[in-house]
Structures are given as structure tokens and as C-alpha cells.
N, C-alpha and C positions, 0 to 999 in steps of 0.2 A: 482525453488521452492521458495513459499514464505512461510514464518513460523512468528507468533508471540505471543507475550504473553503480557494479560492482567493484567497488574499491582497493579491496585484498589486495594485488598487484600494486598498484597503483600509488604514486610521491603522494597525491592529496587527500585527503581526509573531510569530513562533513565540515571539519575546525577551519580547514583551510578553504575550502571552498565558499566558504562565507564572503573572502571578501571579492571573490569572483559575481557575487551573487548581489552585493553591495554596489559595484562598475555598473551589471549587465541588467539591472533592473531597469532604469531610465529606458532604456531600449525597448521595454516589451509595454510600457504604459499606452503606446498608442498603434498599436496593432488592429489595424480594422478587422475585427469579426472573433476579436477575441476578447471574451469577456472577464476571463478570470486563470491568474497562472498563480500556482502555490507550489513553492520548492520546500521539497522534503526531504527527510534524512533519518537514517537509525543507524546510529553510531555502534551499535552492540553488533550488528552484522556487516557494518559498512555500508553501506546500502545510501544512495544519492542523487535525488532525479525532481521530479517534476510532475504535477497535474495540471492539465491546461484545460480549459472551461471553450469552448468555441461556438460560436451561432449558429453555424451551419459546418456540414462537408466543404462546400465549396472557400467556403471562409477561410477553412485550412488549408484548404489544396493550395491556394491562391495566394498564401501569407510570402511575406520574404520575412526571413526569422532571421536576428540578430546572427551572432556569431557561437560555436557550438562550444561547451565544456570539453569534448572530444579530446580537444589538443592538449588542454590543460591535467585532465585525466590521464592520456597517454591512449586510448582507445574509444570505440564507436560505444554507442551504448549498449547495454546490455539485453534488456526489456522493453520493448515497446508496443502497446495493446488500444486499442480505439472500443470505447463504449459510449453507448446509446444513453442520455438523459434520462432518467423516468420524471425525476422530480426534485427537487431542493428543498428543504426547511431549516430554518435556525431562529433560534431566541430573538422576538422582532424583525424577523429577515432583516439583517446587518447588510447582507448583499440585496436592496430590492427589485434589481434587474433578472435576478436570477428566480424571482418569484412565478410562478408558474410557468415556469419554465421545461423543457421537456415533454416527454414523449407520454408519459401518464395525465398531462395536466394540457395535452392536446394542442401545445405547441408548435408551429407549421415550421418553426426554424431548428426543431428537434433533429439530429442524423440520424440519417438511413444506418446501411448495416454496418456489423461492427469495425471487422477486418480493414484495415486502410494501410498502403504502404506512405509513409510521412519523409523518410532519411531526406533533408532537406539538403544539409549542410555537412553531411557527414561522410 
């Protein structure tokens, strides 16, 4: 899943959202069925959000998620789209959980289709 939110408006900044990100980490370490969250940003557009890595659908449907940037931002988010695994690689798989992982590499905990409505917290 990727999720983000546009800035423009918005008091906080990719600068400031840091140390939000610093608090709200300890939070997402032990999320059952979630394997992998990477907070991103591009400060040239504004732009502020998140990839979350999950095991399954159900995994996500099921999570209770921490508390949302929402408030801190001043609104919901902007983007948010649900994709299917095909596959992972990296130098030594760094991650090696995520090694054959997905839906090209025949993985049974791969998700179904893309479209998922998520707003958990928002």
C-alpha cells in the first residue's frame, strides 16, 4: 500500500514530520502481519506518506494502526492505492523475509486484488 499526503497547505513539512516519525515508529515494530513500513518524502513537491509491506489482505484489514499523521497535517490523506507483490530483490536481500515473496515468486500470502478501502483512523 502506498499512501500520501500533500503538503502545500499544510504547517508541516517532510522537515517537520520527522520527528513525528521519530515518536510513531516504536508503534508500527510489532504489527502482526506487517512486514515492512518505509516513510517517504520529496520535499521538491511536498509530498509525505508511506509504503507498508503486509502478508496478506486480511493482515491489513485486521491491523489496529497506531495513531494517524492526519491531525498533525491538518487533513486525511491525499493518495491511497493497494498493490499486489510480484516480487522483491536487493543487494544480499538486506530484507530476507521478503525473499520470495509475492505473487511472481508463487507466494500463497501474496494479495488478491488491488483496490482495498484501508481509512482506518482517519
Amino acid at each position: 500500500m502506498v499512501a500520501w499526503w500533500d503538503l502545500t497547505d499544510s504547517e508541516e513539512s517532510p522537515d517537520t514530520l520527522r520527528d513525528f516519525v521519530r515518536d510513531e515508529e516504536k508503534y508500527w515494530r510489532d504489527i502482526p502481519g506487517l512486514l515492512l513500513k518505509v516513510w517517504i518524502s520529496d520535499p521538491s513537491s511536498g509530498r509525505w506518506g508511506a509504503v507498508l509491506v503486509w502478508e496478506s489482505e486480511e493482515a491489513a484489514r485486521s491491523a489496529v494502526l497506531p495513531r494517524s499523521p492526519a491531525g498533525a497535517i491538518g487533513h486525511p490523506v491525499d493518495f491511497r492505492a493497494w498493490f499486489d507483490v510480484e516480487a522483491a530483490v536487493g543487494p544480499g536481500m538486506a530484507l530476507p523475509f521478503l525473499a520470495d515473496f509475492g505473487a511472481a515468486e508463487g507466494s500463497p500470502a501474496a494479495p488478491g486484488p488491488t483496490r482495498r478501502p484501508v481509512n482506518r483512523r482517519e
